[in-house]
Backbone as a printed PyTorch tensor [residue, N CA C, xyz], in Angstrom:
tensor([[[-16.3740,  -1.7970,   7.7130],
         [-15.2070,  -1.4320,   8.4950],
         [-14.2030,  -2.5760,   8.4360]],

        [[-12.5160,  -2.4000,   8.2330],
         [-11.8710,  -3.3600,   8.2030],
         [-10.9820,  -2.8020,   9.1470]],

        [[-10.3330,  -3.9830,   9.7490],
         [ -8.8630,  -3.6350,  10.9430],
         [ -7.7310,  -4.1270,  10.6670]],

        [[ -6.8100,  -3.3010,  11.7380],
         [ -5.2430,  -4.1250,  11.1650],
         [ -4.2560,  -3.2660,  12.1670]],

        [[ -3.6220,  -3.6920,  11.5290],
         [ -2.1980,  -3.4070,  12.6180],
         [ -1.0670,  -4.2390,  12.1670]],

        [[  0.0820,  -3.8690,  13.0870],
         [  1.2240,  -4.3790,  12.8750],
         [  1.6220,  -5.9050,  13.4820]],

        [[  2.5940,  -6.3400,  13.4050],
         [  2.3970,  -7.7150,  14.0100],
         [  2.4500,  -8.2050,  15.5090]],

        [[  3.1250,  -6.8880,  15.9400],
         [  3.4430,  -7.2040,  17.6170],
         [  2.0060,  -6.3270,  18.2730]],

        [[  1.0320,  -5.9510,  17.5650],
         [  0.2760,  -5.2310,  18.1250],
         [  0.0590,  -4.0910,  18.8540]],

        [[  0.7580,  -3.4610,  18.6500],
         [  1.5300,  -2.0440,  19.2960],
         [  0.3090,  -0.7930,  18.4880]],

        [[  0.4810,  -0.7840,  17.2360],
         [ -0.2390,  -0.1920,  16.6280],
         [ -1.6130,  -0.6640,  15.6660]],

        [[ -2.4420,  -0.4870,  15.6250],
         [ -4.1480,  -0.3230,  15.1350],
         [ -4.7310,   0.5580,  14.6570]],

        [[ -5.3580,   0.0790,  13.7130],
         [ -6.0740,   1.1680,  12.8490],
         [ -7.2150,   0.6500,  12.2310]],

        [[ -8.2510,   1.6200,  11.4460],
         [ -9.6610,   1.1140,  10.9070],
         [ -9.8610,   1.6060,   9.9070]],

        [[-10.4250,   0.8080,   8.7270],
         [-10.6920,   1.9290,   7.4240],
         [-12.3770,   1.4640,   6.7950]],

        [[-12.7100,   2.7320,   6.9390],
         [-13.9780,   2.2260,   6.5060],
         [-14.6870,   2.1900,   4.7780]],

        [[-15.3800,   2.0370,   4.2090],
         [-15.9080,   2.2460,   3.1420],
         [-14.9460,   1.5870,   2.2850]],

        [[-15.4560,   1.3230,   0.8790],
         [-15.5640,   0.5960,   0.1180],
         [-13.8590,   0.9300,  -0.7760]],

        [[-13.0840,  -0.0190,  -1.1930],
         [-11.5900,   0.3630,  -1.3510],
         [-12.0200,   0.8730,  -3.1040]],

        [[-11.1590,   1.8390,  -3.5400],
         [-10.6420,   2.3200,  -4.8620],
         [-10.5150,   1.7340,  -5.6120]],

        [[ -9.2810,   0.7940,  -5.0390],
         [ -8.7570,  -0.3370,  -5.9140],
         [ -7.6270,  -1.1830,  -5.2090]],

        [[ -7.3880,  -2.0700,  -5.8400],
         [ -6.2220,  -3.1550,  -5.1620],
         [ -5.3060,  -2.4820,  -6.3950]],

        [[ -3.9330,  -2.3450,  -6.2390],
         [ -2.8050,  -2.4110,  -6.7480],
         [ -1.5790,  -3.1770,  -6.2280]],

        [[ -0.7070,  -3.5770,  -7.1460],
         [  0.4150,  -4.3610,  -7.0160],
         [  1.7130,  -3.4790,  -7.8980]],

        [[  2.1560,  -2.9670,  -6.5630],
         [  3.4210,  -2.0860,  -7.1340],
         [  4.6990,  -2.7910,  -7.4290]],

        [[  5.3480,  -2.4780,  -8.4170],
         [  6.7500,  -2.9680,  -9.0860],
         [  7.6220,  -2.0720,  -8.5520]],

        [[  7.5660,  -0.6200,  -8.2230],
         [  8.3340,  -0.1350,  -8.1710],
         [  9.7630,  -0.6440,  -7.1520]],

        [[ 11.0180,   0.1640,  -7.5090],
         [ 12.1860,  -0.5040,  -6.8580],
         [ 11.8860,  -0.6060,  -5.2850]],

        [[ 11.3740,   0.7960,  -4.5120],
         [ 11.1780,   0.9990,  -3.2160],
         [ 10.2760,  -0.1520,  -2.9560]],

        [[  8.8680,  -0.5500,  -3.5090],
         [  8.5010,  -1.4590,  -3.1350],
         [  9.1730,  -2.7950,  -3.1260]],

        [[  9.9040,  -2.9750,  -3.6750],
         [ 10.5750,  -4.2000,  -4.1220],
         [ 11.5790,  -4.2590,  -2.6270]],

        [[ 12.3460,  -2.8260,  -2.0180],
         [ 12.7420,  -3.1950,  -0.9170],
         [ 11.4590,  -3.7000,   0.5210]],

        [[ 10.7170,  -3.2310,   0.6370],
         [  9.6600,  -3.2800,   1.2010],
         [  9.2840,  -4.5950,   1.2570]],

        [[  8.8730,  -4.9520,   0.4210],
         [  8.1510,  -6.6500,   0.0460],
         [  9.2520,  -7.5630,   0.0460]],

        [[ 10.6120,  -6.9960,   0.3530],
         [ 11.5950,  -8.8580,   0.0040],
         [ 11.9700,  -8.9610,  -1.0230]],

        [[ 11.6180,  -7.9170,  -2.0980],
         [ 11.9570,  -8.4380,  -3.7690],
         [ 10.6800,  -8.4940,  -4.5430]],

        [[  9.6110,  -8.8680,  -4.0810],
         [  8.0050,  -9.2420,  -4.8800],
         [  7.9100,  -7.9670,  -4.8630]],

        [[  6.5180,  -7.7430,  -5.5770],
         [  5.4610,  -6.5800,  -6.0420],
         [  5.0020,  -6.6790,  -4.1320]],

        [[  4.5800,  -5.0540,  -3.8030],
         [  4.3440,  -4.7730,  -2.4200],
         [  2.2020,  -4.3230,  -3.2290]],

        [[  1.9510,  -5.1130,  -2.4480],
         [  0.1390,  -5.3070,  -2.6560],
         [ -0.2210,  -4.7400,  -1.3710]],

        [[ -1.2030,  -3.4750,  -2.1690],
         [ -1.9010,  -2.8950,  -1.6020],
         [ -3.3580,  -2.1130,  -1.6750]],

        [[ -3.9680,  -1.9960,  -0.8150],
         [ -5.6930,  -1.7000,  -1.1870],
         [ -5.7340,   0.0600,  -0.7530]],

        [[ -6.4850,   0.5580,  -1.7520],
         [ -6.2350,   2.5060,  -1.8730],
         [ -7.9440,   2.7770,  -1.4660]],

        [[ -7.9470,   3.7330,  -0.4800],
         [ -8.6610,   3.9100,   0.1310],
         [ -8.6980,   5.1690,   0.2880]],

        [[ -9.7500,   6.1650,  -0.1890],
         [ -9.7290,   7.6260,   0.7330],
         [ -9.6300,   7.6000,   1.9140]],

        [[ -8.1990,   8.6400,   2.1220],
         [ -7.8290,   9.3320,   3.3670],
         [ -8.2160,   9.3260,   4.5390]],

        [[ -9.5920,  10.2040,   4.1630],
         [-10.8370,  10.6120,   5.5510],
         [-11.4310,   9.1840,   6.0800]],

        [[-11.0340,   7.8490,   5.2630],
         [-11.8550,   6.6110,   6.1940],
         [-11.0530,   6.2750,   6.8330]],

        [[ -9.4780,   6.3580,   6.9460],
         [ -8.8500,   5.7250,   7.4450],
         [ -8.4340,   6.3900,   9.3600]],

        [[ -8.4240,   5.5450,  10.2350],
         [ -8.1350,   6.0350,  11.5600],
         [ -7.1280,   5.3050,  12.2360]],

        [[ -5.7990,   5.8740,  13.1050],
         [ -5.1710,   5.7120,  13.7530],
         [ -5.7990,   4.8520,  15.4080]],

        [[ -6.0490,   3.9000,  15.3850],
         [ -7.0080,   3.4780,  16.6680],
         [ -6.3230,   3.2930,  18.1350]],

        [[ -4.5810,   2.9690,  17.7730],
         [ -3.8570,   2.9800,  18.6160],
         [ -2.2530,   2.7170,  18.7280]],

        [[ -1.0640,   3.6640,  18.7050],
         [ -0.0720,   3.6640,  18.8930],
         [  0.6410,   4.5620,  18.0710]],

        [[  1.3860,   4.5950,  17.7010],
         [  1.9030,   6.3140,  16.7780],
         [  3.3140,   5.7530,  15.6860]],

        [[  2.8370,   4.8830,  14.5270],
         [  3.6430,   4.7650,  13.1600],
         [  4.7170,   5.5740,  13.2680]],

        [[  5.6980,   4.9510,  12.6610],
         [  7.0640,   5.6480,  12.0000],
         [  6.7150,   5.9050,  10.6810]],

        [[  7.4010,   7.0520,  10.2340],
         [  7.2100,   7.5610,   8.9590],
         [  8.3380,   7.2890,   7.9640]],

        [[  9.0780,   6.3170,   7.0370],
         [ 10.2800,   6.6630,   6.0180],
         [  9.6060,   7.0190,   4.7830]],

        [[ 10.3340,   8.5540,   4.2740],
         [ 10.5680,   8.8210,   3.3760],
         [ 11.5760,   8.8940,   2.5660]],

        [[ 11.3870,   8.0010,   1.4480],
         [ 12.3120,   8.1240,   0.2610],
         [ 13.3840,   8.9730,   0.3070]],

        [[ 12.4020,  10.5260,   0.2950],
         [ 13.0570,  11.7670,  -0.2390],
         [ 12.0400,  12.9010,   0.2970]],

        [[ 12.3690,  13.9630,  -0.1200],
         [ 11.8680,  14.8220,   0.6040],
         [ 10.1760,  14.9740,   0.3460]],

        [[  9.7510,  15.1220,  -0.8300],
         [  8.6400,  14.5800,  -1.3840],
         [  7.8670,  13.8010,  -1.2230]],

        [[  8.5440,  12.3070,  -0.7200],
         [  8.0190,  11.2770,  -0.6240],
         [  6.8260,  11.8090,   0.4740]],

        [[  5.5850,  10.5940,  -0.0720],
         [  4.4500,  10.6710,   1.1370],
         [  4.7640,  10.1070,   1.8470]],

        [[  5.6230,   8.8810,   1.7710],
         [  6.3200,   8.2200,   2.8660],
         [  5.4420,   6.9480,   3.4590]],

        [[  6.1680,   6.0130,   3.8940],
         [  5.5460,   4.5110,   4.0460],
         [  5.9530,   4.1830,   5.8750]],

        [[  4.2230,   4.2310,   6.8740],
         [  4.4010,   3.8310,   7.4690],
         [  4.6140,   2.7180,   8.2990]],

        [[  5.2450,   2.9260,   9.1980],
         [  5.4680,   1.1340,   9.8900],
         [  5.5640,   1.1790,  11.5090]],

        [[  5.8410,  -0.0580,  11.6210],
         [  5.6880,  -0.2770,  13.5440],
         [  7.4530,  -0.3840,  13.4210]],

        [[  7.7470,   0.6330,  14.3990],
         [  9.1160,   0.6730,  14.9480],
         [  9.3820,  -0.6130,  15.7220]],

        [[  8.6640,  -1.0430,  16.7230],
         [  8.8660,  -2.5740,  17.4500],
         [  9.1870,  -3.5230,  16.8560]],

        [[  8.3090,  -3.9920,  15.6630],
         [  7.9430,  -5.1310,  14.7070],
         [  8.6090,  -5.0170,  13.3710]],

        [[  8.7760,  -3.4560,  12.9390],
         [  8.8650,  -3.4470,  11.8700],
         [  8.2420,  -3.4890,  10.5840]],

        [[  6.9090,  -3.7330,  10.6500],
         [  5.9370,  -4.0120,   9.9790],
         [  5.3800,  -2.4560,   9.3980]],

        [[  5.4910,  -2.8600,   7.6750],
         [  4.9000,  -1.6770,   7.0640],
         [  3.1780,  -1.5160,   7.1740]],

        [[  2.7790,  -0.8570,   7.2040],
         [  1.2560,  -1.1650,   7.1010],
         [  0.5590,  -0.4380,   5.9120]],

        [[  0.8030,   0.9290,   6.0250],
         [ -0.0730,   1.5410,   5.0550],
         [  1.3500,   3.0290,   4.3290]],

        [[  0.9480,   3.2830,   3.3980],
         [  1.6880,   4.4750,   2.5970],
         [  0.7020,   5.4160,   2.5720]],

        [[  1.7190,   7.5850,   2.3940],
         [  0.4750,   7.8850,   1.4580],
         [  0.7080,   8.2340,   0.3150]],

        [[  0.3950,   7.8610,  -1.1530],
         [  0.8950,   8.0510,  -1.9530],
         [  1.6080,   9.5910,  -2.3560]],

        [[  2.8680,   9.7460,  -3.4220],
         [  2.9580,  10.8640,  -3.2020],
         [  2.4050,  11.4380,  -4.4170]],

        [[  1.4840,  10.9380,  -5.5350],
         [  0.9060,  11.0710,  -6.2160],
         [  0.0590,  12.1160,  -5.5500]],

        [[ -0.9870,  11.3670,  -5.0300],
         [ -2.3170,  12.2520,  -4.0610],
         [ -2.1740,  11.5500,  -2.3970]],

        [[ -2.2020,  12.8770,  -1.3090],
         [ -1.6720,  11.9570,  -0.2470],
         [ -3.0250,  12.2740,   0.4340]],

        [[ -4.3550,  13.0140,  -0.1590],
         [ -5.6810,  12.3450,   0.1860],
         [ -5.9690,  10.9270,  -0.1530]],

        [[ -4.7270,  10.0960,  -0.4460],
         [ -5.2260,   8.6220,  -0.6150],
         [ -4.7020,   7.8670,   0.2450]],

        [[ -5.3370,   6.8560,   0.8980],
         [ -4.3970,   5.8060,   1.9590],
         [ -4.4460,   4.4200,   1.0270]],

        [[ -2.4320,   4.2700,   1.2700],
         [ -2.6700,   2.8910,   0.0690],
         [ -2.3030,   1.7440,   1.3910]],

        [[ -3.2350,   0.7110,   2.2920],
         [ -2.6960,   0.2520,   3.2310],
         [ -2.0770,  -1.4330,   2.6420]],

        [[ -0.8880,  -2.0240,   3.3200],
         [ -0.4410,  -2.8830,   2.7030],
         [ -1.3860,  -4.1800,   3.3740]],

        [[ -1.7370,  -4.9370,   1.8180],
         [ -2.5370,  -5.7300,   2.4830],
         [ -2.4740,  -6.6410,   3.6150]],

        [[ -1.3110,  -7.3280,   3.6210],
         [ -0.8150,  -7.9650,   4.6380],
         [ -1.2940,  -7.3440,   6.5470]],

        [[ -1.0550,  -6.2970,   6.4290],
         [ -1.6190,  -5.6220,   7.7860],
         [ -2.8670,  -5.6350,   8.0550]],

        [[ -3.7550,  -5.8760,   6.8000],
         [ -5.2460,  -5.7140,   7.3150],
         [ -5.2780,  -7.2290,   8.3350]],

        [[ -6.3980,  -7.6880,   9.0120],
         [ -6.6910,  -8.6410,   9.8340],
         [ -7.5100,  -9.2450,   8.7220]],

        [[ -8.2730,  -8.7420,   7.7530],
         [ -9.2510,  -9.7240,   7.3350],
         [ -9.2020,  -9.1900,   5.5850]],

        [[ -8.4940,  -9.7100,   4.7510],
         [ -8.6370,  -9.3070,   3.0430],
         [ -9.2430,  -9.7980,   2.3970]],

        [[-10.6050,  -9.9660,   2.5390],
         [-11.2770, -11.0440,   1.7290],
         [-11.4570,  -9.9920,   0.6920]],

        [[-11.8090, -10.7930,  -0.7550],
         [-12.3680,  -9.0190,  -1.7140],
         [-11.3380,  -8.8920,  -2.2720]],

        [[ -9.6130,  -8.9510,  -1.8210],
         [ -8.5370,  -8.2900,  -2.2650],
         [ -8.9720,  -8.9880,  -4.0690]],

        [[ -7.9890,  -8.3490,  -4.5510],
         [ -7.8930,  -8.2720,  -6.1950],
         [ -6.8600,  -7.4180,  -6.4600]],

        [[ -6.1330,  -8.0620,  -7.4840],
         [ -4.8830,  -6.7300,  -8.0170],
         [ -5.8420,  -6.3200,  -9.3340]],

        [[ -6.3330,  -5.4250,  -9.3540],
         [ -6.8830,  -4.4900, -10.4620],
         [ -6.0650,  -3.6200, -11.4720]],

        [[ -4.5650,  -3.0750, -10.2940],
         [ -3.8970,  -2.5690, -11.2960],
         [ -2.0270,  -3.1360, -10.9920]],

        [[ -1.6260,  -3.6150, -12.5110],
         [ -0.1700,  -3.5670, -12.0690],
         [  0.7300,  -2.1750, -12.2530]],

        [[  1.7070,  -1.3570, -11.4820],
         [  1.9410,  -0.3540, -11.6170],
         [  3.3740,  -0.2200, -11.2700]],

        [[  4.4170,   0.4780, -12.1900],
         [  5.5160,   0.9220, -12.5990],
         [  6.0190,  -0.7920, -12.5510]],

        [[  5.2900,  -1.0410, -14.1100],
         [  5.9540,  -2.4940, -14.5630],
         [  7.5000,  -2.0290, -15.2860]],

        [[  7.7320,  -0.7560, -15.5200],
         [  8.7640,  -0.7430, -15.7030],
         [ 10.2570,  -1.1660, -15.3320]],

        [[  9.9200,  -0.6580, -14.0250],
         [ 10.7510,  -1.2740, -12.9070],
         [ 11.0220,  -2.7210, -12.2820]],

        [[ 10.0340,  -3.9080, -12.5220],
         [ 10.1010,  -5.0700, -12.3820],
         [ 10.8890,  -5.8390, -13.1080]],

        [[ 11.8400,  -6.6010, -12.1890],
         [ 12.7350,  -7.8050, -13.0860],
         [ 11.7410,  -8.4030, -13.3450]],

        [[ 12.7780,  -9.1230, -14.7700],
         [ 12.2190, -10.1130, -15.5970],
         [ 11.2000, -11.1880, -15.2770]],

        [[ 11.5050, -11.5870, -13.6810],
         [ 10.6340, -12.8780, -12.8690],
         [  9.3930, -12.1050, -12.4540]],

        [[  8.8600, -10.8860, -12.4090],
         [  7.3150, -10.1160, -11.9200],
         [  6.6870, -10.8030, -12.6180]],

        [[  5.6220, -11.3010, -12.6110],
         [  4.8080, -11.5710, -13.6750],
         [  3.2070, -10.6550, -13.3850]],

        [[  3.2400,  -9.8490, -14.1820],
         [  1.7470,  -9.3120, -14.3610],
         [  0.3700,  -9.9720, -14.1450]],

        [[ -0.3840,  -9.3000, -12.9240],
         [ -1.6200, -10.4550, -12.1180],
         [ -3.2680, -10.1230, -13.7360]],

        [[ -3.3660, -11.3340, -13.9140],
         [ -4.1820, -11.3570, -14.8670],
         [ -5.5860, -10.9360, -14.6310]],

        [[ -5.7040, -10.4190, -15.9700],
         [ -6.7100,  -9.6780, -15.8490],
         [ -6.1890,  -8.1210, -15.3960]],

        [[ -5.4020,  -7.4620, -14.7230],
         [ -5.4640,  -6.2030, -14.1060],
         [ -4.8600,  -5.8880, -15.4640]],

        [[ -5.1910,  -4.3380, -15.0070],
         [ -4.4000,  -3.1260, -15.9870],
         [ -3.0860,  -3.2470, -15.7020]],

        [[ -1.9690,  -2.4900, -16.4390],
         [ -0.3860,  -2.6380, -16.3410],
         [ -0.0710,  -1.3960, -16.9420]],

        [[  0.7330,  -0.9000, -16.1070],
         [  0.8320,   0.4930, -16.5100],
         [  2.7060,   0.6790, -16.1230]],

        [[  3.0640,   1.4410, -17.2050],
         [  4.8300,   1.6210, -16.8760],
         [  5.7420,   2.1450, -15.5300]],

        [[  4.5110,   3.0880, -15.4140],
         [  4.7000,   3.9030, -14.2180],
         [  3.4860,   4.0580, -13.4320]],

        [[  3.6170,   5.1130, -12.5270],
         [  2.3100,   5.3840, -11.6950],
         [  1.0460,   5.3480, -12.4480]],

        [[ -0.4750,   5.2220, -11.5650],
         [ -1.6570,   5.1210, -12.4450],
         [ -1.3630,   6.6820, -12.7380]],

        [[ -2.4550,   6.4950, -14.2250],
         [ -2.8570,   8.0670, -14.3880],
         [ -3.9340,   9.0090, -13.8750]],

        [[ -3.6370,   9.8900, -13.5990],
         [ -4.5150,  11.0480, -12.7610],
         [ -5.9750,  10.3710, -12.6000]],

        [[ -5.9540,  10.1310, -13.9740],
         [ -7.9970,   9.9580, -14.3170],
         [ -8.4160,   8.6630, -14.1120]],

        [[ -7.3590,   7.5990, -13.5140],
         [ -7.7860,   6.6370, -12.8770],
         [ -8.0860,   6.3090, -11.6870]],

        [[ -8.2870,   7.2160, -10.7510],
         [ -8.7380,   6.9200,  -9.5460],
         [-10.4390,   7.3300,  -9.6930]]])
């Protein structure tokens, strides 16, 4: 079981079982998200993840979008659901309380990264989103 929340503590949550994978997104939206860096995050089936206390804001992109939640107080993003598959919870690592384990396994929509991203070694790198058959 791992925990987390936002920074003013307003909102909490728990995810249990063993993560998918660590990814480090390039994409532009992440790039607003993170400050400019790759936005790092650990993908987790859906069904482990629990709301433990307070009620996330939702922004979506677009209408589609799975949309990236956060603490309205603080501001703090915590977790997305992808709009790839939104049986997946991708939570941002930063929100967990405890990341030991983290690893970027995959870099994703390196397309989109200025010239200064540099690709985390060792992971896969992919132009755009992973493909279907990689989860």
């Amino acid at each position: 079981m791992r925990s987390g929340g936002c920074r003013c503590g307003t909102i909490r949550f728990n995810v249990s079982g063993e993560p998918l994978g660590g990814v480090a997104c390039h994409c532009r939206d992440c790039q607003y998200m993170a400050g400019g860096a790759a936005n790092l995050s650990w993908v987790f089936h859906g069904d482990t993840f629990t709301i433990e206390r307070g009620n996330p804001k939702c922004f979506k992109a677009d209408s589609d979008s799975g949309g990236t939640f956060f603490c309205d107080n603080c501001g703090v993003q915590m977790f997305s659901r992808p709009d790839s598959d939104p049986q997946l919870v991708a939570i941002k690592v930063g929100a967990l309380d405890d990341a030991i384990g983290f690893a970027v396994e995959a870099d994703i929509w390196m397309n989109s990264a200025p010239s200064w991203h540099q690709p985390h070694i060792d992971a896969l790198q992919f132009g755009e989103n992973l493909p279907a058959n990689s989860k």
